[in-house]
VEXDREN-2710 file (C-alpha; in Angstrom, 1 decimal):
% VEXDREN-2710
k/r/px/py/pz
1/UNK/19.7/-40.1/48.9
2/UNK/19.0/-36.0/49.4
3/UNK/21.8/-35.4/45.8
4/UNK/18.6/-38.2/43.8
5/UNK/15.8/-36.6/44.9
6/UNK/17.3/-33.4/43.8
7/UNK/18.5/-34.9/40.4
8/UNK/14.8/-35.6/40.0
9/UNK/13.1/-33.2/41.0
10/UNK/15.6/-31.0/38.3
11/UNK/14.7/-33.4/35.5
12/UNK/11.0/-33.0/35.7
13/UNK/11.3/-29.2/35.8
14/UNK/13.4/-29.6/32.8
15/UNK/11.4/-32.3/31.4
16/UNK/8.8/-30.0/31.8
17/UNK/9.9/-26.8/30.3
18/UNK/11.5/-29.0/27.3
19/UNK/8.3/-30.8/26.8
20/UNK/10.2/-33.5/25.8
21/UNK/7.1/-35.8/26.1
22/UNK/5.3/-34.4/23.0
23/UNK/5.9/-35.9/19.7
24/UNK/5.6/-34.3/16.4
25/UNK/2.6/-33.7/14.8
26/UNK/0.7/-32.4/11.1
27/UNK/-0.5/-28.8/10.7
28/UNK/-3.9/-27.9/10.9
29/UNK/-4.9/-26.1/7.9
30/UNK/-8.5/-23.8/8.0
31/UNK/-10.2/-23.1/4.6
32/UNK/-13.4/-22.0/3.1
33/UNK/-12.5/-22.8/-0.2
34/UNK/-12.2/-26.6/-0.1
35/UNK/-11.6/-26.8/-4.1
36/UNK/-8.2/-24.0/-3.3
37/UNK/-6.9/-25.9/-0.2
38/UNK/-6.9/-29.4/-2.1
39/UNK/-4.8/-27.9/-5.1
40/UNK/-2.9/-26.0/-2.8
41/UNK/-1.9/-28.9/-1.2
42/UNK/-1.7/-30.9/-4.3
43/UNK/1.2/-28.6/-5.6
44/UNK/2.9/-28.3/-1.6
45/UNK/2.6/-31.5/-0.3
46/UNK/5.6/-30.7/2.1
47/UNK/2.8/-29.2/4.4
48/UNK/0.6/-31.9/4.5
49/UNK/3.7/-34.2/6.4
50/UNK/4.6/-33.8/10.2
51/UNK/6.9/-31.0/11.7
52/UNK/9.5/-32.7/13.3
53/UNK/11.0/-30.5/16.0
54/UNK/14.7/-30.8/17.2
55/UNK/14.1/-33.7/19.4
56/UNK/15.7/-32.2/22.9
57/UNK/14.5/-28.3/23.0
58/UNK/12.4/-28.1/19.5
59/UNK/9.1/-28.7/21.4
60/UNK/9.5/-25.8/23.9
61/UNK/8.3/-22.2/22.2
62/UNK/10.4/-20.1/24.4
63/UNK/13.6/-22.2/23.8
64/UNK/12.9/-22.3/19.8
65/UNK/12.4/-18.2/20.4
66/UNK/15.3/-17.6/21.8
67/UNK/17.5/-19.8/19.8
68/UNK/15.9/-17.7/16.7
69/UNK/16.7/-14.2/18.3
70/UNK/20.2/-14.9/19.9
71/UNK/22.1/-18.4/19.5
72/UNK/21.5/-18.5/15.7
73/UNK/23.6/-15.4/15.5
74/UNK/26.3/-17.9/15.2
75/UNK/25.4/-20.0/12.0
76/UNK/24.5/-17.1/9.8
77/UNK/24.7/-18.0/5.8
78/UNK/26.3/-15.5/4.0
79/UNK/24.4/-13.9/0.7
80/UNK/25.2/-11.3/-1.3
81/UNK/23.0/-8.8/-2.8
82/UNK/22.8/-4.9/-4.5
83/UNK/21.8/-2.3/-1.7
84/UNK/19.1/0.2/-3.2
85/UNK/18.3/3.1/-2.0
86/UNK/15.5/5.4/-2.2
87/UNK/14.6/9.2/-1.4
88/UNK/10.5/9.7/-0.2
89/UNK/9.0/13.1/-0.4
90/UNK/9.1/12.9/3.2
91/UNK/12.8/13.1/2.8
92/UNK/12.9/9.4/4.7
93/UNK/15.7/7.7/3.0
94/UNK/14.2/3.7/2.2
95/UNK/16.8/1.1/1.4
96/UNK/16.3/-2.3/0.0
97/UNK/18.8/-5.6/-0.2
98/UNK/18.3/-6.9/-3.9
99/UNK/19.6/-10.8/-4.3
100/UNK/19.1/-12.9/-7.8
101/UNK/18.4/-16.1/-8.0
102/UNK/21.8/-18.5/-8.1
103/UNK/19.7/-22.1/-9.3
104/UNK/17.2/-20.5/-12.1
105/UNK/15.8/-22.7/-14.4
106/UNK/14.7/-22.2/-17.7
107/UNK/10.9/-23.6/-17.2
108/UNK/10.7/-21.5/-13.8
109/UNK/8.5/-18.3/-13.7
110/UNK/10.1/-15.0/-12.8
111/UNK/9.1/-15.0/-9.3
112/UNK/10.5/-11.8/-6.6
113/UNK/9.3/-12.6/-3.1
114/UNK/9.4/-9.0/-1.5
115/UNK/10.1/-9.5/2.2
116/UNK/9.2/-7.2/5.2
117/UNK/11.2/-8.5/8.1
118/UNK/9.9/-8.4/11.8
119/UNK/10.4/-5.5/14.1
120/UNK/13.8/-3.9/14.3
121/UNK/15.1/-6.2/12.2
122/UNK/16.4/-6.3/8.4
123/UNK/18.3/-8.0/5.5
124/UNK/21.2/-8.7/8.1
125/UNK/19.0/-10.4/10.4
126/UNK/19.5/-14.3/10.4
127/UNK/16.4/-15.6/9.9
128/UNK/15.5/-13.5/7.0
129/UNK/19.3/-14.8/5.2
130/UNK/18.5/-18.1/5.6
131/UNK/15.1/-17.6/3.5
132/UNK/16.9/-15.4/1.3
133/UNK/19.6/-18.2/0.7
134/UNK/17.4/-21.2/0.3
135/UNK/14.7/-18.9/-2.2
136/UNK/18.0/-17.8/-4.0
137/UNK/19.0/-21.8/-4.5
138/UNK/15.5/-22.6/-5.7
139/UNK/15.6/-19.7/-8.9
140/UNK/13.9/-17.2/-6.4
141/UNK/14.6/-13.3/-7.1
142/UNK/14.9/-11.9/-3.9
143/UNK/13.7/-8.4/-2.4
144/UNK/14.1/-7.8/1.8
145/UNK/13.0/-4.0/2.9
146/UNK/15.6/-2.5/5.3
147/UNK/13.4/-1.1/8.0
148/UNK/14.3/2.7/8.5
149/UNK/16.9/3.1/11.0
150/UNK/18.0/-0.8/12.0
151/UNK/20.5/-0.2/9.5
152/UNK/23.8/2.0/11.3
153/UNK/25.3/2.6/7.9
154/UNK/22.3/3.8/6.2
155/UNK/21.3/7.3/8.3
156/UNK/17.8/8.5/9.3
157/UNK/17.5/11.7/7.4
158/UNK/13.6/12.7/8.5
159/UNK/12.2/12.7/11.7
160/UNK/10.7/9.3/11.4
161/UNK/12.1/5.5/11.9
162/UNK/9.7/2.8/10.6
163/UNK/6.5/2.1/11.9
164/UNK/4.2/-1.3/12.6
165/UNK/1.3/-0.3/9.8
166/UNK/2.9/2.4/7.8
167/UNK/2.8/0.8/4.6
168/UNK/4.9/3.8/2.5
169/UNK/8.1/2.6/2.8
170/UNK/7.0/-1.4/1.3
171/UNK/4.8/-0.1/-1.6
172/UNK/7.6/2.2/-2.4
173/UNK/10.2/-0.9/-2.7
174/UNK/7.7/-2.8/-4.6
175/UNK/6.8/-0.2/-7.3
176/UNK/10.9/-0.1/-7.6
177/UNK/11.2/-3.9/-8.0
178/UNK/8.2/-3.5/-10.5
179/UNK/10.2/-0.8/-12.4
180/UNK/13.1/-3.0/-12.6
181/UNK/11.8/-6.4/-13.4
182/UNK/8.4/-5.6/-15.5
183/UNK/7.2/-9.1/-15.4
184/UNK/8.0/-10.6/-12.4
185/UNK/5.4/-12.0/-10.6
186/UNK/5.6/-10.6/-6.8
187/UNK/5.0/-12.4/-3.9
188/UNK/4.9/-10.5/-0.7
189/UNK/6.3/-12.3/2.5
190/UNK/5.9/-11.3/6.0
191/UNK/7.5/-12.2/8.8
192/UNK/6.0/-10.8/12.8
193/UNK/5.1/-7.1/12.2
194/UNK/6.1/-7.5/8.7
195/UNK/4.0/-10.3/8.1
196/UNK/0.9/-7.3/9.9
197/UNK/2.5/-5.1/7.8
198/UNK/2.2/-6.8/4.1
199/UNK/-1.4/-8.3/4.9
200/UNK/-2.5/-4.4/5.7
201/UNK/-0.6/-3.3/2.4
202/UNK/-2.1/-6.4/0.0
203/UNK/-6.0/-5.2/1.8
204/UNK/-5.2/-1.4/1.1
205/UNK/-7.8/0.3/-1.3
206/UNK/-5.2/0.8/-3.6
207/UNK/-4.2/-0.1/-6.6
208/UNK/-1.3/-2.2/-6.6
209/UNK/0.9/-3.7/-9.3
210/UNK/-1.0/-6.8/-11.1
211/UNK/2.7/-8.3/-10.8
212/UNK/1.9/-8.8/-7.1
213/UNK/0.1/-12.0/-7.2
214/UNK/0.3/-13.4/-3.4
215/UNK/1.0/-13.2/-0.1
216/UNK/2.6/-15.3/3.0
217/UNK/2.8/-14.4/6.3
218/UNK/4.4/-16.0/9.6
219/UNK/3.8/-15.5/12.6
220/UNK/1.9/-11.9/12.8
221/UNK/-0.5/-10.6/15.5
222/UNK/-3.2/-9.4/13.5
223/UNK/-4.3/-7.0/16.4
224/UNK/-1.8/-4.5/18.1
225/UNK/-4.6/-3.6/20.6
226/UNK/-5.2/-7.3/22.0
227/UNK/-1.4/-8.2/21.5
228/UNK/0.1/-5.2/23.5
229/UNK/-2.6/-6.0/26.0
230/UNK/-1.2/-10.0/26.1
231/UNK/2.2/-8.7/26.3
232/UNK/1.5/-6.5/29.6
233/UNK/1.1/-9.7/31.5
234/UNK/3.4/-12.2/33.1
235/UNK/1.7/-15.2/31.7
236/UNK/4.3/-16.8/29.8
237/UNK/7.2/-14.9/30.3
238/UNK/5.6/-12.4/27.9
239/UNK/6.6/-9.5/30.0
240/UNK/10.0/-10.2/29.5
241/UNK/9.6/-10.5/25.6
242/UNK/8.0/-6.8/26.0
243/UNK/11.0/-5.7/27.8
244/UNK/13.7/-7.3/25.0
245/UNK/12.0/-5.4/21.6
246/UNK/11.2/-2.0/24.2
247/UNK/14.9/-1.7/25.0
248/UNK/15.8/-2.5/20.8
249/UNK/13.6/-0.1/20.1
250/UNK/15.2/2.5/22.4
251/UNK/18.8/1.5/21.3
252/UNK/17.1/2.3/17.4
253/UNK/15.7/5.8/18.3
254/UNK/18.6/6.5/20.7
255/UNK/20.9/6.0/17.8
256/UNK/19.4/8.4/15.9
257/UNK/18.4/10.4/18.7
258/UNK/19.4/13.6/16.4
259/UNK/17.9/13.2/13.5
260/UNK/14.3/12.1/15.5
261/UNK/14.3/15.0/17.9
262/UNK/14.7/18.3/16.2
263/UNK/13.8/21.3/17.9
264/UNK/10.4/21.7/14.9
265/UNK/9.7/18.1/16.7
266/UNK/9.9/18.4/19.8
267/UNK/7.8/21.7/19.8
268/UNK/5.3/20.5/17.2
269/UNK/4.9/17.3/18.7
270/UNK/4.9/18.1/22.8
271/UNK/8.2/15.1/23.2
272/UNK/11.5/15.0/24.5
273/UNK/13.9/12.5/24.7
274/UNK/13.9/11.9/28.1
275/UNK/10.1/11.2/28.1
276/UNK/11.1/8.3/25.2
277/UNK/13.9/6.6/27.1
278/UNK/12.2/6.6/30.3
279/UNK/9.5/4.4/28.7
280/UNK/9.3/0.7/30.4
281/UNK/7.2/-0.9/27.8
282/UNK/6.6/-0.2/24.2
283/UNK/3.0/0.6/24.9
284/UNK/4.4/3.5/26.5
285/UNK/6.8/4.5/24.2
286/UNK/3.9/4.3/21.2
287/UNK/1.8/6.6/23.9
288/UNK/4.3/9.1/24.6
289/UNK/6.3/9.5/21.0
290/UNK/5.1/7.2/18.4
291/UNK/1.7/7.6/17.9
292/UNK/2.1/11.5/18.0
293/UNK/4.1/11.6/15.5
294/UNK/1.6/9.9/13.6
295/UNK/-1.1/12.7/14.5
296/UNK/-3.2/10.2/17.1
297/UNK/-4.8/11.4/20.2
298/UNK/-4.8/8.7/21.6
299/UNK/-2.7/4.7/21.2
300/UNK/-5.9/3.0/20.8
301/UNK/-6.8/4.5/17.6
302/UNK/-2.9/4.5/16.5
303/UNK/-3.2/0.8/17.5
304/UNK/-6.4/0.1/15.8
305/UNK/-5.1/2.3/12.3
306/UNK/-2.0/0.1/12.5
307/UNK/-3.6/-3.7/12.6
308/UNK/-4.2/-5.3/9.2
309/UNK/-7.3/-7.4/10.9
310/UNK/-9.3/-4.6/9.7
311/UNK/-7.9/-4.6/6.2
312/UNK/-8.2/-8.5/5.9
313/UNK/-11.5/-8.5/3.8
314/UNK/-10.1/-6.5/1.1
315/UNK/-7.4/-8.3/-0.1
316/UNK/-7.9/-9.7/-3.8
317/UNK/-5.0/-12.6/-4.3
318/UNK/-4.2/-15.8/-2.4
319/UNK/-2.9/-15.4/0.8
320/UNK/-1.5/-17.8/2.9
321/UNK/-0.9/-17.4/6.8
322/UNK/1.1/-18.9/9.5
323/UNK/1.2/-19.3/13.2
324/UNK/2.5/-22.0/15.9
325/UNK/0.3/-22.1/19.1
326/UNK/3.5/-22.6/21.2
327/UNK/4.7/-18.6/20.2
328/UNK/5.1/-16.9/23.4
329/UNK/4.8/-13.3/21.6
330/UNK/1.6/-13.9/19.8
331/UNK/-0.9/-16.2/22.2
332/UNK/-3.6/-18.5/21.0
333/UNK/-6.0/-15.7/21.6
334/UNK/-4.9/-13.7/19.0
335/UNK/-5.1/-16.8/16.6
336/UNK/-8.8/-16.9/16.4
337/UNK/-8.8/-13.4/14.1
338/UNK/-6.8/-15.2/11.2
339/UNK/-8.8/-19.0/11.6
340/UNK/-12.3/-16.8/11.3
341/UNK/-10.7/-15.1/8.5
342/UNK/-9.6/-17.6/6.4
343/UNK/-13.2/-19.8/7.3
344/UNK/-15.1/-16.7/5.6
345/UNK/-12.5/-15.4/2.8
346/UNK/-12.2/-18.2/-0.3
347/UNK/-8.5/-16.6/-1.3
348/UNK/-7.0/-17.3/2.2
349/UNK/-5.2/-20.8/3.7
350/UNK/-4.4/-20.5/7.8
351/UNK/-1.8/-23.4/8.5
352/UNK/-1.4/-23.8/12.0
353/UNK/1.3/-25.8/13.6
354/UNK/1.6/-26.9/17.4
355/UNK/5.2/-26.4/17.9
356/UNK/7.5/-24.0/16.2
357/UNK/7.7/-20.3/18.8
358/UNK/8.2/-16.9/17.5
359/UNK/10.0/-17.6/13.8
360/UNK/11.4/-20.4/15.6
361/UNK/10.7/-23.8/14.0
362/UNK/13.9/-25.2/14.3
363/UNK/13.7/-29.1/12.9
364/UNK/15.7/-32.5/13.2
365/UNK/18.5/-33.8/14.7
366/UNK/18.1/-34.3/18.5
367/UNK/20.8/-31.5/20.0
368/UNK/21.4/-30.0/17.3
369/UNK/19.1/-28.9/14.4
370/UNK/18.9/-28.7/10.4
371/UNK/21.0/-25.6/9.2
372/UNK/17.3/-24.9/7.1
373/UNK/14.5/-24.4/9.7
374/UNK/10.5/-25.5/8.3
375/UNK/10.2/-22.3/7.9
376/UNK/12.2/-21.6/5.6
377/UNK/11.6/-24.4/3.3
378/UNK/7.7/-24.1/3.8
379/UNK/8.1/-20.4/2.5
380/UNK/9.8/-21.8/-0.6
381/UNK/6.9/-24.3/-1.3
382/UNK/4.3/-22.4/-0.6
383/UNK/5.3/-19.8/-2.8
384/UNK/5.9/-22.1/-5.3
385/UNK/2.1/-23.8/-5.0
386/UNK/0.4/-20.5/-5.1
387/UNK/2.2/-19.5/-8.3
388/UNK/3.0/-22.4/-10.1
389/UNK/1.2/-22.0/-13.1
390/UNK/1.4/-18.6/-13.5
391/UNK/-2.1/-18.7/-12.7
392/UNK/-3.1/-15.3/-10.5
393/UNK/-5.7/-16.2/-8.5
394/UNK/-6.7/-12.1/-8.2
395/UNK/-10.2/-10.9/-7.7
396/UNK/-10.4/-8.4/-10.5
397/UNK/-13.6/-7.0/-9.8
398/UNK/-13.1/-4.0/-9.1
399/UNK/-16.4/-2.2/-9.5
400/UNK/-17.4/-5.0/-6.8
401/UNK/-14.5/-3.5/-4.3
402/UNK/-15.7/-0.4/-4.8
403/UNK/-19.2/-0.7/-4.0
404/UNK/-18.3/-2.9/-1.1
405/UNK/-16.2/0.0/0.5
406/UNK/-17.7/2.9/-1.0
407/UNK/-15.3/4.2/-2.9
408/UNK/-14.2/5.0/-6.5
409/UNK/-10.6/3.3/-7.5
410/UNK/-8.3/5.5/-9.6
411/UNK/-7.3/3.2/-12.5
412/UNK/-3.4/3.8/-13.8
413/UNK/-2.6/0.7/-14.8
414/UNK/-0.2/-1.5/-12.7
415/UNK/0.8/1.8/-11.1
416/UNK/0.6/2.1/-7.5
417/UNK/-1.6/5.1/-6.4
418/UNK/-4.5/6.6/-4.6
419/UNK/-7.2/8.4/-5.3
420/UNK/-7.0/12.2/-6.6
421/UNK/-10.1/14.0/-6.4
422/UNK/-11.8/15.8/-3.4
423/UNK/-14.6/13.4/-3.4
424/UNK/-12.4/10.0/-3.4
425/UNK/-10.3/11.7/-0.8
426/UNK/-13.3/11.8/1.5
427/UNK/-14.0/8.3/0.8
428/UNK/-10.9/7.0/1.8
429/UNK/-11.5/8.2/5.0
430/UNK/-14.7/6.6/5.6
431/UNK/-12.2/3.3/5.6
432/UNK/-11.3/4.2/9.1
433/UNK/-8.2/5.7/10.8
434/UNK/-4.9/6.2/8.7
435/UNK/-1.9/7.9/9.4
436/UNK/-2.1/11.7/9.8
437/UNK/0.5/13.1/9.9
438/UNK/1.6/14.8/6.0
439/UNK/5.0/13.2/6.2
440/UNK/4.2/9.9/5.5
441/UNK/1.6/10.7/2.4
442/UNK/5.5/10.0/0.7
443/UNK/5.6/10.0/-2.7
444/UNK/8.5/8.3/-4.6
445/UNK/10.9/10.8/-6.0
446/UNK/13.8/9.2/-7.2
447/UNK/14.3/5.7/-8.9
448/UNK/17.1/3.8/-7.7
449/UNK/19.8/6.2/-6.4
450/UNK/22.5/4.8/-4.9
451/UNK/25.6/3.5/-7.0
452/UNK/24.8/0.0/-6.7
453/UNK/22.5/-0.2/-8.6
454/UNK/20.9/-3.8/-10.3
455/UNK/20.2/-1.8/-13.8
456/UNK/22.2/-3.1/-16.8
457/UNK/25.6/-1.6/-17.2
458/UNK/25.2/0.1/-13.6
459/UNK/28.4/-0.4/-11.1
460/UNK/27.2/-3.1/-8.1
461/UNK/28.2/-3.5/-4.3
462/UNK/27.9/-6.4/-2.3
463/UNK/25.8/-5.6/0.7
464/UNK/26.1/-4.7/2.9
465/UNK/27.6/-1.1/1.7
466/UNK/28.2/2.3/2.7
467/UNK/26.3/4.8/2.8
468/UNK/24.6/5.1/0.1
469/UNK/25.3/8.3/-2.8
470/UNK/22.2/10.1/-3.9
471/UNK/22.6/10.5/-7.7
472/UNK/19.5/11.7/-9.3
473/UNK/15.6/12.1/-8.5
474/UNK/13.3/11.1/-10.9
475/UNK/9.5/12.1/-10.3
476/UNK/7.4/9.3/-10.2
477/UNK/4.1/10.8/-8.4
478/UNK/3.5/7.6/-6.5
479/UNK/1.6/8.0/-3.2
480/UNK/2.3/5.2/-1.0
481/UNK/0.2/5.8/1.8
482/UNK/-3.1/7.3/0.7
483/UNK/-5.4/9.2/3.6
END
């Protein structure tokens, strides 16, 4: 009698955490533009049909986390690509993975979709080869950022890893991709901090390649302030998550514990290593290293410089974002920045689903799932709907930007650069805090250097390589990350 009520009591609690009684259900979609959302669904009607959920664990957020971040480790597709390399004036070495298309078809555009992956991750990472595989088999070019020291073949060689809002090392691999591929149309992809990062790069006042012509993101923050505050509490195991990316981003800097803490650093800067390490959550680690080395005097303003939500009202090409209210990294809270934002801008599509996690969204079967996840499909159609017709759906007005943000732009062209003069400068500061610190005003100085190279007639390595062979530097005077 005592072994049923025990097997019960364990089934509801599992029943319970599985949330096994939900059923699947349609995205929400938030819009201002009416006229935009109905041809944007007209030309992706895959969003407009239910997400179905893998049946047993699919409607639990944490499960569909952690199967993202550890079990799917163990059905990885395998791509190959061309490793380029780059060399910033900072001396920061940037690498990105290059993959063409495998299923291209005659009638298709030239479309690159320029991926940022999530914190501490890269082109290895799972989830971002299973995009790059089913974009590949649907005549997608293919560009994925390697953030600056998650790679342990490619070294750190300047006192800097990567960095939520710093912008440099993206802009720098899509003037390169630009370089290359003349006219491709570009669609930036986010995913987490990358998906923070590309929104904050695509609102920038800048002037960025007219090949870029859109933007997705998945599952971002929008606010490092209110999300590191949500992460500080035990409410849904979200402590826990804090702890996980704090000790990845200690095993990062650790690794490359040398090249981060000269002696010129540690003076200059006021750190030590032992001060980094000791940190318990990464709100202390951005407090005590990070945002110091970014030249804040404090981690609210570093915090506040970082988040694209202030950058949001800039951006001049459809965007597209999305977010499940089940993610236990990025609470419903932090999900009324992006609704309000796409209810006032006209070039921006929020799609909201109620199951999915954190870059989870695992789908079908009832134990075991699809190998392609809805998010990874859903990429692949919405990038397809927002470029379809080779339409750009840019807001060229640019005398308009400027008055709105007082500012002058420097016109080059498709070039990607900042403003020269003394004047300009100033303006660009009235935008609000930006990095500080002269390192990261990094300037391009080489094309691609490495020896495998995508150009005609160039040698090519599968990814990924070794490390990679500086060959030539090229002066290019791009400044990625205006102050």
């Amino acid at each position: 009698m005592y072994e049923l009520v025990l097997v019960a009591v364990v089934l509801c609690i599992l029943f319970k955490i599985l949330n096994v009684n939900n059923s699947p259900e349609k995205s929400i979609f938030y819009c201002s533009n009416q006229n935009f959302l109905d041809e944007f669904l007209k030309r992706a009607p895959e969003l407009t049909q239910p997400y179905v959920p893998t049946r047993f664990w699919g409607f639990s957020g944490h499960i569909q986390t952690i199967v993202q971040s550890v079990i799917s480790r163990l059905h990885c597709p395998l791509v190959n690509g061309h490793r380029i390399s780059m060399k910033l004036t900072d001396g920061a070495t940037v690498t990105y993975d290059l993959y063409h298309a495998i299923n291209q078809q005659k009638e298709m555009l030239d479309i690159t979709l320029a991926i940022c992956p999530g914190i501490g991750n890269n082109s290895e990472s799972v989830y971002i080869r299973r995009v790059v595989y089913n974009a590949q088999l649907n005549g997608y070019r293919v560009c994925v950022l390697n953030h600056i020291g998650t790679l342990a073949t490619v070294p750190v060689t300047s006192p800097r890893i990567f960095m939520y809002g710093n912008t440099a090392d993206y802009a720098a691999m899509i003037k390169d991709v630009v370089r290359r591929f003349p006219s491709t149309n570009m669609v930036c992809v986010g995913f987490s901090m990358g998906g923070n990062l590309i929104t904050k790069y695509l609102g920038e006042p800048r002037v960025k390649p007219n090949n870029v012509v859109a933007g997705i993101s998945v599952c971002q923050g929008y606010d490092a302030n209110r999300a590191m505050q949500m992460l500080l509490e035990w409410k849904g195991f979200r402590r826990l998550y804090i702890y996980a990316m704090t000790e990845n981003m200690k095993s990062i800097i650790r690794r490359w514990h040398t090249a981060l803490f000269t002696e010129d650093v540690k003076r200059k800067l006021g750190i030590t290593e032992r001060q980094v390490f000791n940190s318990a959550t990464l709100q202390e680690l951005d407090d005590v290293y990070t945002r110091k080395l970014a030249g804040f005097n404090n981690v609210t303003d570093f915090y506040n410089a970082m988040s694209c939500t202030h950058h949001m009202k800039n951006i001049r090409v459809p965007m597209v974002f999305i977010n499940s209210k089940d993610d236990p990294i990025v609470p419903p809270p932090l999900l009324e920045i992006v609704r309000d934002a796409a209810l006032k801008y006209e070039n921006m599509i929020y799609v909201e689903q109620k199951f999915g996690g954190h870059l989870g969204f695992y789908e079908g079967g009832f134990f075991y799932s699809n190998p392609l996840t809805w998010q990874d499909r859903m990429v692949i159609h919405i990038a397809h709907a927002l470029v379809a017709d080779g339409n750009k759906k840019v807001v060229d007005d640019l005398t308009e930007f400027e008055e709105e943000n007082n500012l002058k732009v420097h016109r080059t062209g498709s070039l990607d650069t900042a403003s020269e003069s003394d004047s300009e400068y100033s303006s660009w500061k009235k935008l609000g805090a930006n990095l500080k610190l002269e390192s990261f005003n990094a300037g391009m100085t080489s094309d691609c250097t490495s020896l495998d190279s995508s150009d005609p007639g160039t040698p090519t390595q599968l990814t990924p390589p070794n490390t990679p062979v500086i060959r030539r530097k090229i002066p290019l005077g791009l400044n990625v990350f205006p102050q």
